[in-house]
GUNU-318107 format. One record per residue (C-alpha): residue number from 1; chain; x, y, z. Coordinates in nm, 2 decimals. Example, Ala and Ser with C-alpha at 12.3 -4.5 7.8 and 13.67 -1.06 7.14 Angstrom:
<seq: 1&mol: A&u: 1.23&v: -0.45&w: 0.78> $
<seq: 2&mol: A&u: 1.37&v: -0.11&w: 0.71> $
This chain:
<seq: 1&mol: A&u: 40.79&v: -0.02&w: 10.18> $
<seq: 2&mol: A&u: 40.78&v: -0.18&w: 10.52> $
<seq: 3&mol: A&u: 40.66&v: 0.10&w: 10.66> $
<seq: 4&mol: A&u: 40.39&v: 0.15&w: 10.43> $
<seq: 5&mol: A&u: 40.28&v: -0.23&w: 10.50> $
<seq: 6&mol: A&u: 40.28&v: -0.16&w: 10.86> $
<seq: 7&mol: A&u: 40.07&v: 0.14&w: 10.83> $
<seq: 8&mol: A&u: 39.84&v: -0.06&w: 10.66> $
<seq: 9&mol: A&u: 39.86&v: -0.30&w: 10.88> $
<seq: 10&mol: A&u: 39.75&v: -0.07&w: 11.15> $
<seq: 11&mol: A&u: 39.47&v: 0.09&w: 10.90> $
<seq: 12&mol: A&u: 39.30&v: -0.26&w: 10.88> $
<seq: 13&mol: A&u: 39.32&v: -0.35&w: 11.24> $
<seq: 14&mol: A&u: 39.21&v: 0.04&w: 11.38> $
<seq: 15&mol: A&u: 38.86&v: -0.09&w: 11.37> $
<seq: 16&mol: A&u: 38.82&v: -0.39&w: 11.47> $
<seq: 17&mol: A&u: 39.02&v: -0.30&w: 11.74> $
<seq: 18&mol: A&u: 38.79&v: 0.04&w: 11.86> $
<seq: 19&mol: A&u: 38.48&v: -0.20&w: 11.79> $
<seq: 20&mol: A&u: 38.66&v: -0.42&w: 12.02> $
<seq: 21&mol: A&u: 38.78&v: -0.15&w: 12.30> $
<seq: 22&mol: A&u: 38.41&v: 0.01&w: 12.28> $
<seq: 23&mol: A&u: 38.25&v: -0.32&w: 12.33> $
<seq: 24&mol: A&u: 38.45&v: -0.40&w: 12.63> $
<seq: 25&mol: A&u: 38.38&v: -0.09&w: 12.76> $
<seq: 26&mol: A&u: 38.02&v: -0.09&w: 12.75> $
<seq: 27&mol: A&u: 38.05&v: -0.43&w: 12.87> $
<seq: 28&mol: A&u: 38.26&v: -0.23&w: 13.20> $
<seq: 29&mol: A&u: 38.02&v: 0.05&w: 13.25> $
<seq: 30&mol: A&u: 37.70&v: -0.23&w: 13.28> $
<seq: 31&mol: A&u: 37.88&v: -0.44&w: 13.49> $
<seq: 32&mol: A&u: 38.00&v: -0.15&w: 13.72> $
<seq: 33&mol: A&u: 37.68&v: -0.02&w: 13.68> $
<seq: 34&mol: A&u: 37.52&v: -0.31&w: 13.84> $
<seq: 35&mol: A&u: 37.80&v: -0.40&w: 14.08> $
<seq: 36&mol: A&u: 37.75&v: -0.05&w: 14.24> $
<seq: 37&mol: A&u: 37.39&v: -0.03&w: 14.22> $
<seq: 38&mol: A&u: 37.22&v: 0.19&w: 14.36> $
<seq: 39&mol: A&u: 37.44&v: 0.48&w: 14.17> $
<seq: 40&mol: A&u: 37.08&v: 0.73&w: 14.20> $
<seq: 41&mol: A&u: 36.76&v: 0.76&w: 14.38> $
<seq: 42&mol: A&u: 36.51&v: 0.50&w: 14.35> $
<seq: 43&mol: A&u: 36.14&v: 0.49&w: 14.37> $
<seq: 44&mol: A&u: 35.93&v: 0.27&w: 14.56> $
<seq: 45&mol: A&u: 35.56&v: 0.26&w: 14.43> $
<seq: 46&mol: A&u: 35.31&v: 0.23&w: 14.71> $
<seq: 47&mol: A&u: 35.00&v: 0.14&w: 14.50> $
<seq: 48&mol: A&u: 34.76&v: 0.28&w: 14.80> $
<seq: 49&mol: A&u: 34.68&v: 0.58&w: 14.95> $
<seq: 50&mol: A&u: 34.93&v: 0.74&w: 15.26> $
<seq: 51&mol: A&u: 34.85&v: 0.61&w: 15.58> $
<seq: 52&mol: A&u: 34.76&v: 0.31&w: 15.54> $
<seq: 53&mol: A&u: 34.98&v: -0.06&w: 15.64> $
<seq: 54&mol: A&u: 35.14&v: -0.05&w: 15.30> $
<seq: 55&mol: A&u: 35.24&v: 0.31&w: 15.31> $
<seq: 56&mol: A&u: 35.39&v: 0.30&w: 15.65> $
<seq: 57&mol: A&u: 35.60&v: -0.06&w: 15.60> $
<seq: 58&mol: A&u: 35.72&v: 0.15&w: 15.28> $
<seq: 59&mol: A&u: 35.84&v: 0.43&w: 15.39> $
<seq: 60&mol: A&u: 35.98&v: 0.25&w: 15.68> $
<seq: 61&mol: A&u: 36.20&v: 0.04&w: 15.46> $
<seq: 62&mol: A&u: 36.24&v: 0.34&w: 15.21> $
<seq: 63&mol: A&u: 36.39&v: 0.50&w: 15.55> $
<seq: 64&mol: A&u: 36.65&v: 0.24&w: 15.63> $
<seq: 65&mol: A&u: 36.75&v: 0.12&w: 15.26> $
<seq: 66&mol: A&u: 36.83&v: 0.51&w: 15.24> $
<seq: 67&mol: A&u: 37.06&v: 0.52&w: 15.55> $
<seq: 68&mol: A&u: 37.23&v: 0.18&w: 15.44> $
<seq: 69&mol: A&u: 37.27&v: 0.21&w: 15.07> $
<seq: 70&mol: A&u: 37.35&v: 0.62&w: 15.08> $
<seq: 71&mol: A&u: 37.10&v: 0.70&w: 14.81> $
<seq: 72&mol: A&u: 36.77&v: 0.80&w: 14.87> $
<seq: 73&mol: A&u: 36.45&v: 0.55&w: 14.87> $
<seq: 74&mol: A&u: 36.16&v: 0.80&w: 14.74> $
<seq: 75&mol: A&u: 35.80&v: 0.70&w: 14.80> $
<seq: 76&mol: A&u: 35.57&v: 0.75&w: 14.53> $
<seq: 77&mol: A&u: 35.15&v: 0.67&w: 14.60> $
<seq: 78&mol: A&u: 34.97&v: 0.61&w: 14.28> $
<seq: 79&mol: A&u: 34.64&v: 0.44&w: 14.43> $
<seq: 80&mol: A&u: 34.34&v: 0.30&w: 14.27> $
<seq: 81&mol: A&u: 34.16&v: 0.01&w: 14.11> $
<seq: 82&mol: A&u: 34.28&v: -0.20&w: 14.42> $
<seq: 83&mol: A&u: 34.66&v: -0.14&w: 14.41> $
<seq: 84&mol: A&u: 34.67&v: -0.27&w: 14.01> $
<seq: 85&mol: A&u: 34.73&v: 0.05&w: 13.89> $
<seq: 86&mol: A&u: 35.10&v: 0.15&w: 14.05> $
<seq: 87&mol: A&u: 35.15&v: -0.17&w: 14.04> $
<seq: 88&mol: A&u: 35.12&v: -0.19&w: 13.61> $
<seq: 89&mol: A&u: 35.29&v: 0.14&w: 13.64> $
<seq: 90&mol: A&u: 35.63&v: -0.09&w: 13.76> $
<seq: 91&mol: A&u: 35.63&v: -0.33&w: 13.48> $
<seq: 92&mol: A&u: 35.66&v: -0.07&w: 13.30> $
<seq: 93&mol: A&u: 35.97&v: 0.07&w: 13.39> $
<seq: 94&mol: A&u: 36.32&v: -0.05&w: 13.29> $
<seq: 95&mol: A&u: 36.45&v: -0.37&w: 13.51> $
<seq: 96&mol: A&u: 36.74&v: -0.21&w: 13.64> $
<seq: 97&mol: A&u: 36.64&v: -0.17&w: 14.03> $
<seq: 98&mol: A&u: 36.54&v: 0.17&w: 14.00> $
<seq: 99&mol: A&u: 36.19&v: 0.15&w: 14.01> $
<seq: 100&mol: A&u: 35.99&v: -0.05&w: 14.28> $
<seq: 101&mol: A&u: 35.67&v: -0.16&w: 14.40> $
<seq: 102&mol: A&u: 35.51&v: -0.24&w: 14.78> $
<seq: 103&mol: A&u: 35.38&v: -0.54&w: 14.67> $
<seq: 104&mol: A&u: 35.14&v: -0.80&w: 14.87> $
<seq: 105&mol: A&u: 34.82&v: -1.03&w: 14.89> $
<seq: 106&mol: A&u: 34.56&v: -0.76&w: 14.81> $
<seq: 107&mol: A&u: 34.71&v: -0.61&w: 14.51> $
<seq: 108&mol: A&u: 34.86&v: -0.96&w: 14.40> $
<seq: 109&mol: A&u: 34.70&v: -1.18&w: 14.46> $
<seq: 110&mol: A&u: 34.35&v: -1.08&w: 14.48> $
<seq: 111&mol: A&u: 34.25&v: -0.75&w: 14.32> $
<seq: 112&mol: A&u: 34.41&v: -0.89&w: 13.97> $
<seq: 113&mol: A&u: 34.13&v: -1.20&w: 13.97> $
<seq: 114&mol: A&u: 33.86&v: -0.97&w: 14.14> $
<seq: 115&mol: A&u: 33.90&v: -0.70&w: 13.90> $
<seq: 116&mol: A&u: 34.00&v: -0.88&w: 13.59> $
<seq: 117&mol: A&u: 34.31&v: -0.76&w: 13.56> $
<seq: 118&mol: A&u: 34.54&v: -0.86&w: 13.29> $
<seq: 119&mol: A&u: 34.86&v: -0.80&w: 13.57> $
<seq: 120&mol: A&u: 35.03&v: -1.14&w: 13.58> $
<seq: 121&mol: A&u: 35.17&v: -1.14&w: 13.97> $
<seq: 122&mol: A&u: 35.43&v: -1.42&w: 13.87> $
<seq: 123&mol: A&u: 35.55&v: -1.31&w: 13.47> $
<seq: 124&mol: A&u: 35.50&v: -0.91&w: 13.54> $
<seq: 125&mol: A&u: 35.75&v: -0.91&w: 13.80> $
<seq: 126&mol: A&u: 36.07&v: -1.01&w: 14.01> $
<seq: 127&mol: A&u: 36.01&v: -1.11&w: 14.36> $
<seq: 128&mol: A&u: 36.24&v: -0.96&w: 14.63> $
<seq: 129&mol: A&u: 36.15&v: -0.96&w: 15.01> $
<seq: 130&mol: A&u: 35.91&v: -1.02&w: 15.23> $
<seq: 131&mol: A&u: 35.80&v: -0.74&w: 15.43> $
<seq: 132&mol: A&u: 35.52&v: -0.88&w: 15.67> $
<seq: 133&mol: A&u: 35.18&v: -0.87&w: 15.78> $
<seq: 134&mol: A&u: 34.90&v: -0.78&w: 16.04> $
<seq: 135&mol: A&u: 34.71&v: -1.07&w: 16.10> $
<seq: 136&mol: A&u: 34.29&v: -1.08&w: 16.11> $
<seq: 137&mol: A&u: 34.12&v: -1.12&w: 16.42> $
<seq: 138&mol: A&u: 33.73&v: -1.29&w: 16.45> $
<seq: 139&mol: A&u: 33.64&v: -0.95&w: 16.68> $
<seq: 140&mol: A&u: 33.21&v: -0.98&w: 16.80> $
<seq: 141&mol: A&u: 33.02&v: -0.73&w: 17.02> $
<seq: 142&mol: A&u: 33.07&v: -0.77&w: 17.39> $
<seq: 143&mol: A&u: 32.70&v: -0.81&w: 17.44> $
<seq: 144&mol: A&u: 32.69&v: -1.12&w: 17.25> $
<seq: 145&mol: A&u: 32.63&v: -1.40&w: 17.51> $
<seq: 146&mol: A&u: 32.96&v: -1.56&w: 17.32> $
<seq: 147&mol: A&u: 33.28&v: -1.67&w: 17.54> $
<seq: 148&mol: A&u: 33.49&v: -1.83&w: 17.29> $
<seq: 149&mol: A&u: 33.50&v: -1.99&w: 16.92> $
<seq: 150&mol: A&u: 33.31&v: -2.26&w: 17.02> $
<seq: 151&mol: A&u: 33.06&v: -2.09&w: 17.18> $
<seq: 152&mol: A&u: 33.04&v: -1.87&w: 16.85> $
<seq: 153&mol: A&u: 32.98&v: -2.17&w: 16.62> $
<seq: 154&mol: A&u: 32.74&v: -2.30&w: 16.85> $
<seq: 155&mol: A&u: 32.57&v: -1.93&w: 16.87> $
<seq: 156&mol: A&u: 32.54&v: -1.89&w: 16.45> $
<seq: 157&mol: A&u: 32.42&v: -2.23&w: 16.44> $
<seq: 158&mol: A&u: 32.10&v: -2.18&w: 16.67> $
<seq: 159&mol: A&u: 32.04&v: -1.84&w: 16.46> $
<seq: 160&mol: A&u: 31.73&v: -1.92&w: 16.26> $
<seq: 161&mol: A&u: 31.84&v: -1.64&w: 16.01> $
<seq: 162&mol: A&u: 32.25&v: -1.72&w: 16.07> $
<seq: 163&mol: A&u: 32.45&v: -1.43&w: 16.18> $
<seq: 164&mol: A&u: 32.56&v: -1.07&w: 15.99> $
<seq: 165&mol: A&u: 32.90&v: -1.03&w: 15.98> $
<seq: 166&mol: A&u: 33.12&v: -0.73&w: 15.83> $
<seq: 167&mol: A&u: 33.50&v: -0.73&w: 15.63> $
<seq: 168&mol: A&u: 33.68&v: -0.36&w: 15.48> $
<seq: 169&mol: A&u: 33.62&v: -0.46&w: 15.21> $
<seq: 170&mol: A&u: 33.50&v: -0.67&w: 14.95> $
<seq: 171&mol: A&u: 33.80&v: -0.91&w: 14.82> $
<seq: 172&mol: A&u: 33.99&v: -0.79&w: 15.10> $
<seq: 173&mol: A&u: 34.21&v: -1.09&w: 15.23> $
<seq: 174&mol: A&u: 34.00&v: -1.00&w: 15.60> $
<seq: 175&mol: A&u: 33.66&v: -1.10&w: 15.37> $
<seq: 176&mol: A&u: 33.86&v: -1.43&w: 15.23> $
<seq: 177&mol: A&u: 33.96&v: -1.54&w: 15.57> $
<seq: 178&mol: A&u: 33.63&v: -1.52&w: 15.71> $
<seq: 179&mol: A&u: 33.48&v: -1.70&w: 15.42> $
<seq: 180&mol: A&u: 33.67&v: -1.96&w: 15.44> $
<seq: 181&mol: A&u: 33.61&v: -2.02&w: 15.82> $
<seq: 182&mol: A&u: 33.25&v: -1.97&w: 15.72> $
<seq: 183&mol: A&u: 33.25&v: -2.26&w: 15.46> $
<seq: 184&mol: A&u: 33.43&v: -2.46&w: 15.66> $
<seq: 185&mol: A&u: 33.23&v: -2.50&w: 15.96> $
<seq: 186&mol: A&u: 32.92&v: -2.50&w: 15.74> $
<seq: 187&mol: A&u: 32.78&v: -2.16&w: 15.86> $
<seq: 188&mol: A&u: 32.53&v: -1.91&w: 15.79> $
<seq: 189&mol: A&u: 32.73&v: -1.62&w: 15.83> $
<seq: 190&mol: A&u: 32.59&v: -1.32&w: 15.57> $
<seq: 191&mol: A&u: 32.90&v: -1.15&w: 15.47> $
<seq: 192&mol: A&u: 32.81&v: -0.70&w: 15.48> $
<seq: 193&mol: A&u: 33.11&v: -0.53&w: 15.25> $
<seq: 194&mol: A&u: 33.26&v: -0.19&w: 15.43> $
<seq: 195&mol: A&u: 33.47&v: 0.07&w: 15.26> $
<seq: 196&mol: A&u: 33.74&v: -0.01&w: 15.56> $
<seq: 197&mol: A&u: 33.76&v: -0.15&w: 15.89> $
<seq: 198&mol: A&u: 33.66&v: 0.19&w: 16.03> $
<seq: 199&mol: A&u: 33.28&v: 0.16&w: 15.94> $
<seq: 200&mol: A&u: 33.28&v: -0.17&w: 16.04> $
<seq: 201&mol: A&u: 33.41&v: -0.14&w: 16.37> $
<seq: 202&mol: A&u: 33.13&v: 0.14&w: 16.43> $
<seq: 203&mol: A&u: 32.87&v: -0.10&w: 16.28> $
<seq: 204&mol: A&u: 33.00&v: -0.35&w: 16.51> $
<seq: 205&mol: A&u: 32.95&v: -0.13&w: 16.81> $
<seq: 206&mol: A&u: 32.66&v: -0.02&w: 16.72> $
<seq: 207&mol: A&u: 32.53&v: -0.36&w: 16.69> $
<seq: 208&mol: A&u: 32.42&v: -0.37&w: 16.30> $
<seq: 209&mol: A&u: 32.65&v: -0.62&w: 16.24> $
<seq: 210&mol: A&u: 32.77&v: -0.95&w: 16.52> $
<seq: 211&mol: A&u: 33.09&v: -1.00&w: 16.40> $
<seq: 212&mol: A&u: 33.37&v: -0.91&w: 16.19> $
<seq: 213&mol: A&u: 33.69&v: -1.05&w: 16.04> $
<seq: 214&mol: A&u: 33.96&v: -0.74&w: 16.07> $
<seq: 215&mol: A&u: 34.31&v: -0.63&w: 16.20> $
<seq: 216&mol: A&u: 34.34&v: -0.60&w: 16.56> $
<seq: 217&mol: A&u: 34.50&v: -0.27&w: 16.51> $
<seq: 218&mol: A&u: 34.18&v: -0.16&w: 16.41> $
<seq: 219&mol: A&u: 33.95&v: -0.23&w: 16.69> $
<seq: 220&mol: A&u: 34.21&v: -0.22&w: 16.95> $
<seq: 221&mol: A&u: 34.10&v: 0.08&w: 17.17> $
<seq: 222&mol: A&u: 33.75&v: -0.07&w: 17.17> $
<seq: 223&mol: A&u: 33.93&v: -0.44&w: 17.24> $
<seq: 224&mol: A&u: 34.06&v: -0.30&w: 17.51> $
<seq: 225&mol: A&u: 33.75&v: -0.09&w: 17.64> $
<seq: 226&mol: A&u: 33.57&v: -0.40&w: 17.68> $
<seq: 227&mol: A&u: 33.33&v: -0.27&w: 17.44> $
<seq: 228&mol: A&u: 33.44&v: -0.58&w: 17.15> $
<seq: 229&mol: A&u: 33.58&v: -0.91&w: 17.19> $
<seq: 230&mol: A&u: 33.81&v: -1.11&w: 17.05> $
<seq: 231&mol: A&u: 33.75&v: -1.50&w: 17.00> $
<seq: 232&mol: A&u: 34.07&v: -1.62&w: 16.79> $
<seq: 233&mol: A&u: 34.33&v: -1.47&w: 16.56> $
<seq: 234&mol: A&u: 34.47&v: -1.59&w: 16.26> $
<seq: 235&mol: A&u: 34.90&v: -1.52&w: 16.34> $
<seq: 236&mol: A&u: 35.12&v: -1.77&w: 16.39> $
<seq: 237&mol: A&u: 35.11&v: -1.74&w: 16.80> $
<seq: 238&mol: A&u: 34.95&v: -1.58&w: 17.09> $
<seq: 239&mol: A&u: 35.03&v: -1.19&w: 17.11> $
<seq: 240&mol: A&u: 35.19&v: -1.06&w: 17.38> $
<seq: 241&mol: A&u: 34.90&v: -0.77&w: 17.45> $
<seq: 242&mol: A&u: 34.66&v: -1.05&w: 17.38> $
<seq: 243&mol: A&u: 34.79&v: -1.35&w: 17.58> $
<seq: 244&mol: A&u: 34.44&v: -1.49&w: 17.64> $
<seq: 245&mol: A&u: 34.35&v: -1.51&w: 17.31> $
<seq: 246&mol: A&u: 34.39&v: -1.80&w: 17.11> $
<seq: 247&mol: A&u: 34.50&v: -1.82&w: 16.77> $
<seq: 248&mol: A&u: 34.33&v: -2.05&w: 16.49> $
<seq: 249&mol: A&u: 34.58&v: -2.32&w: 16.45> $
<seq: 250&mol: A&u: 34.57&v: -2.39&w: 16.82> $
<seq: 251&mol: A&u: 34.15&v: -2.42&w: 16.80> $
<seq: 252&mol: A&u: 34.22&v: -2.67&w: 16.57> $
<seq: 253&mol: A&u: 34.21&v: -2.46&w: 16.23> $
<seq: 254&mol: A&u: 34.55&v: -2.41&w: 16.09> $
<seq: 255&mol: A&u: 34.45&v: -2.34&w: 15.77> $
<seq: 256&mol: A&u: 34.32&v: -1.99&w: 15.93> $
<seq: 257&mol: A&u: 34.70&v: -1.93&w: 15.99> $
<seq: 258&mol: A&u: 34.76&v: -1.62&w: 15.76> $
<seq: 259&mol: A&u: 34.86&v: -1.26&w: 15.78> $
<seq: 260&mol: A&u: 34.75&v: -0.95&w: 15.52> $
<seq: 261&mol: A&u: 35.15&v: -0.94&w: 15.40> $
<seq: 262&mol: A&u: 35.30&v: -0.74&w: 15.19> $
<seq: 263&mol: A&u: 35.59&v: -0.75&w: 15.05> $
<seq: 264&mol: A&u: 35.85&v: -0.57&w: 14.74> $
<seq: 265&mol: A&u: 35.89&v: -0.64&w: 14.43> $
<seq: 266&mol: A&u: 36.06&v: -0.50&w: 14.06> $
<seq: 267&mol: A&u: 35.96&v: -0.53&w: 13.75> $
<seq: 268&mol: A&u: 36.05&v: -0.86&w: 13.56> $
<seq: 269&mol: A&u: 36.39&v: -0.94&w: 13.48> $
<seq: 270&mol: A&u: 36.57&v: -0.70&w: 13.73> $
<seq: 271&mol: A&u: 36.94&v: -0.86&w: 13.78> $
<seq: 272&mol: A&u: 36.99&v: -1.16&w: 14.08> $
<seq: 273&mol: A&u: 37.27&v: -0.97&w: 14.19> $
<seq: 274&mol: A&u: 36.99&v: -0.69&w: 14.27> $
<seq: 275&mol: A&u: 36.77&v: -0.91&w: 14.39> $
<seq: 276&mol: A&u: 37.01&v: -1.02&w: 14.63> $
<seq: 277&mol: A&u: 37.17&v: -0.74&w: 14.76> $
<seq: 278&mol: A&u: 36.82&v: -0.60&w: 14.83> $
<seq: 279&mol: A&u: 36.69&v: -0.88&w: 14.98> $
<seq: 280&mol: A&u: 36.93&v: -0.91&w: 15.23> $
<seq: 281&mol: A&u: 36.93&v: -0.53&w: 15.30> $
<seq: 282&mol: A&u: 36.57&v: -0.58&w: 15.37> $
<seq: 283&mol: A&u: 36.63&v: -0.83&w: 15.59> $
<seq: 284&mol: A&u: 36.88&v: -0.66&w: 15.78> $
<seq: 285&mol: A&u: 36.64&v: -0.38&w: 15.82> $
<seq: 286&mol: A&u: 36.37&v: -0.64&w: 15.98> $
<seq: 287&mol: A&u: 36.59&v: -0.69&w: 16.22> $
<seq: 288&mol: A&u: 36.70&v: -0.35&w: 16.33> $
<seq: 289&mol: A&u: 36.57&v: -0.30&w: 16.68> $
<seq: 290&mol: A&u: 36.38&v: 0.03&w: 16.60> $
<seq: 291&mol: A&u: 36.19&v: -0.12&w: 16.31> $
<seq: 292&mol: A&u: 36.12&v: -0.41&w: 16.53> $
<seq: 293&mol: A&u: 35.97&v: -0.17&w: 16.79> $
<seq: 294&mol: A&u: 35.74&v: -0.04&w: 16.55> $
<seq: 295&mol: A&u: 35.65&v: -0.31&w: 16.33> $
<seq: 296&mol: A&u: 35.52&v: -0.46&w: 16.69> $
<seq: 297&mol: A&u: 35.28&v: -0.17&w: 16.75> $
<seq: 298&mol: A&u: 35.07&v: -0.30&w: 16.42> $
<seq: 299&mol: A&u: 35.16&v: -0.68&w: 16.52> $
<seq: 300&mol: A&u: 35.31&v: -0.72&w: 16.20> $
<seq: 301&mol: A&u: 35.43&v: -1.07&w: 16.16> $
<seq: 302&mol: A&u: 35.73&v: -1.12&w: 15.92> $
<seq: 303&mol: A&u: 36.01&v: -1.41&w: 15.76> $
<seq: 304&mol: A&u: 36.37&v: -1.44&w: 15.72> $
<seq: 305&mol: A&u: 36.32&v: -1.56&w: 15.37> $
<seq: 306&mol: A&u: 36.59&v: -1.54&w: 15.04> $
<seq: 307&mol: A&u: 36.41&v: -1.39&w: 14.76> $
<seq: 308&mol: A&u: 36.37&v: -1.74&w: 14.61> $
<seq: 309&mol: A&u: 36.18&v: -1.88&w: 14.92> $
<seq: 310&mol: A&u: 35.97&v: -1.58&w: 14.92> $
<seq: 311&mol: A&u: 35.93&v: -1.63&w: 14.57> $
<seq: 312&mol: A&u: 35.82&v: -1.99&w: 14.66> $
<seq: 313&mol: A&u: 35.57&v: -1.82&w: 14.91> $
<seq: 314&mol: A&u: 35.45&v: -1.59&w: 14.67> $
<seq: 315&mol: A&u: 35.35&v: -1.87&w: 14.43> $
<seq: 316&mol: A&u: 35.18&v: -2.09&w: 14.73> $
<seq: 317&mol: A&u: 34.96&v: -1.79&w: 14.79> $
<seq: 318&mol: A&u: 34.82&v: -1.77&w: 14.46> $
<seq: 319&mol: A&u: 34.75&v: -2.15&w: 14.43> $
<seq: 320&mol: A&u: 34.54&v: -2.08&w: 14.80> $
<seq: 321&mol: A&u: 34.34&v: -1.77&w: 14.79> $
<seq: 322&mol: A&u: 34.26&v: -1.80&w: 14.38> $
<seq: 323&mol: A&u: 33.98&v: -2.02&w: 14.41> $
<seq: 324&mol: A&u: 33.83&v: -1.86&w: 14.71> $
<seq: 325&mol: A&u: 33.87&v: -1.47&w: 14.51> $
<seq: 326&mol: A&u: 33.68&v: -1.63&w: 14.23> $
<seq: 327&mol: A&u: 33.44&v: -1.78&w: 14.41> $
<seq: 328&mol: A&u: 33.38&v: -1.42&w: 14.55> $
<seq: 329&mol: A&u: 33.36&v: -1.30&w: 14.25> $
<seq: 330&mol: A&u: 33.09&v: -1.54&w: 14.11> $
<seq: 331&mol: A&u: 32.89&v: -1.48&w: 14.40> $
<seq: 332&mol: A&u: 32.83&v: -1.11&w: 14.32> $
């Protein structure tokens, strides 16, 4: 008899106790699984073409995260509709730090509100790093009887018709910065829209346009030729190839301190513990002398941030370049 209450016993309790076993099991494998993340490859979105500034900090990173979390970082392009459409191809994808994004101000910030996109930069995804910038550059022809800023202001002011002036782009955070300088000294500067700072560097030499808002990288060799000049730049301090040239903050416009960052990002809701342990692999990899060395070839400008000051930062540049994009996009 006692045996037979005992095996009941043991009946009853069989499963509550397997519920119990499985649940804290499943429990096990996604704690492990997150403690040990990465346990496969993950992707990295770039939502632009190869070649470009996104591409290249990308696969730099994608390089390094490989080496130092032993599981390779694979980089996927899916360009178009200004870096919207990889970037909605993330928020799709489960939260679980397999799936990334090359994140940043043009496909973040400003194609979403130029191209009415319904992409939410601040619900649609997590935050992670900061991966840095180029800064813009006010670059004019060399035969313009221009010295410095001053001289330029001065120069667009006497111009009966104002003064041409050429971005890559329209929307592009180049054509922002050089609005903004424009509305705030008051000048007639006609903004001319370029499919890339290629065409308007040769539109520039060519004389068809006076000026133009762009990356040093871009118009370096001609920089350097004597054939452009640069009045001001929009980094944080003087570069070390350019030491004559004065930044914006320093001429007495610090609101023109800005780089074209970019940065990565998950989907929403991937884990802290993620987020953290990415971040500060990224970080690491920012200051790893060989990234250094080439990050300074493009005078990319970066910051030691945690993800939630660069989350912070994210926000901030929303709340600044979102009435300027939508002023853009009234205008045409």
């Amino acid at each position: 008899m006692k045996n037979k209450q005992g095996l009941s016993f043991w009946r009853a309790a069989l499963p509550l106790g397997l519920t119990f076993w499985l649940a804290l099991g499943a429990f096990s494998a996604a704690a492990q699984s997150t403690q040990e993340w990465p346990l496969r490859p993950v992707k990295i979105v770039v939502p632009y073409s190869a070649g470009g500034t996104a591409d290249n900090l990308g696969r730099l990173m994608a390089d390094y995260l490989s080496n130092s979390l032993k599981q390779p970082f694979i980089i996927d392009n899916k360009g178009g509709a200004g870096g919207t459409l990889g970037s909605m191809q993330v928020t799709k994808s489960a939260p679980d730090g397999y799936s990334l994004v090359v994140s940043g101000i043009g496909s973040h910030v400003i194609a979403p509100i130029l191209l009415g996109s319904s992409m939410n930069p601040m619900k649609d995804f997590t935050h992670i790093a900061l991966l840095g910038g180029p800064p813009s550059a006010l670059v004019i022809n060399a035969d313009l009887p221009v010295k410095d800023l001053k001289g330029f202001i001065a120069y667009v002011n006497a111009a009966p018709k104002g003064l041409s002036w050429g971005s890559p782009g329209l929307g592009t955070h180049a054509q922002l910065i050089g609005e903004l300088f424009a509305v705030g000294n008051k000048l007639n500067l006609v903004h001319i829209s370029y499919k890339g700072a290629g065409p308007a560097v040769m539109d520039l030499l060519g004389g068809q346009i006076q000026a133009g808002f762009m990356t040093l990288r871009s118009a370096a060799s001609h920089i350097h030729s004597g054939k452009l000049r640069v009045l001001a730049i929009t980094s944080t301090k003087r570069l070390k190839d350019y030491p004559n040239v004065p930044t914006f903050a320093e001429l007495g416009y610090p609101k023109l301190t800005a780089v074209t960052w970019f940065s990565l990002s998950g989907p929403a809701g991937l884990p802290k513990n993620i987020v953290t342990k990415l971040n500060q692999e990224v970080r690491n990899g920012l200051r790893n002398q060989n990234i250094r060395d080439q990050l300074a070839v493009e005078y990319i400008e970066t910051q030691d941030w945690d993800a939630d000051n660069f989350t912070q930062f994210f926000k901030s540049e929303i709340d600044l370049w979102s009435p300027l994009v939508r002023s853009v996009v009234q205008a045409k």
